[in-house]
N, C-alpha and C positions, 0 to 999 in steps of 0.2 A: 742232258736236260737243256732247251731250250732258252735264253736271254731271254728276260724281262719285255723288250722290245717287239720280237719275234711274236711272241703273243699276244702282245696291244695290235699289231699287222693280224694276228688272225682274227681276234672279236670285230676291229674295224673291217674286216671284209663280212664277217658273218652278216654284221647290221648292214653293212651296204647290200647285202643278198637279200635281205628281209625289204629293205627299205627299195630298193628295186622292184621285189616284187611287188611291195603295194603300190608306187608309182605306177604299175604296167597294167594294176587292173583297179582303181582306184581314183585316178588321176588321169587328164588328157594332158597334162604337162609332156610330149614325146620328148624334148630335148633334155628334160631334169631325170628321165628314167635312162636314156643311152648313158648320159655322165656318166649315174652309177653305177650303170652296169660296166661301161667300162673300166673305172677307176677300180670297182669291185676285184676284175679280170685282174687288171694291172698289178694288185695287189697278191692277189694268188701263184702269179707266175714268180713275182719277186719272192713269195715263200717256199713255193717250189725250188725255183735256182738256189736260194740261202740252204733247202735243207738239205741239199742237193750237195753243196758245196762244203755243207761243215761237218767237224769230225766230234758230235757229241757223245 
């Protein structure tokens, strides 16, 4: 099973996906929609390598 942490890093990317998307069709803000899609991304890969890496 998964750290307590590990899954606060996935809701925060979930809502970064959400909140991405409404920035991108909702909002002319372009550089507050790259942020979070990138940070989003950023997020996913760091969960990728961690689940990647550990022996639950």
């Amino acid at each position: 099973m998964p750290p307590p942490l590990w899954w606060l890093i996935l809701a925060i990317c979930s809502l970064l996906g959400v909140v991405t998307w409404w920035g991108r069709n909702f909002t002319d803000r372009r550089e507050f929609t790259i942020f979070t899609a990138i940070l989003g991304s950023s997020l996913m890969v760091v969960l990728v390598i961690w689940t990647w890496m550990s022996d639950w």
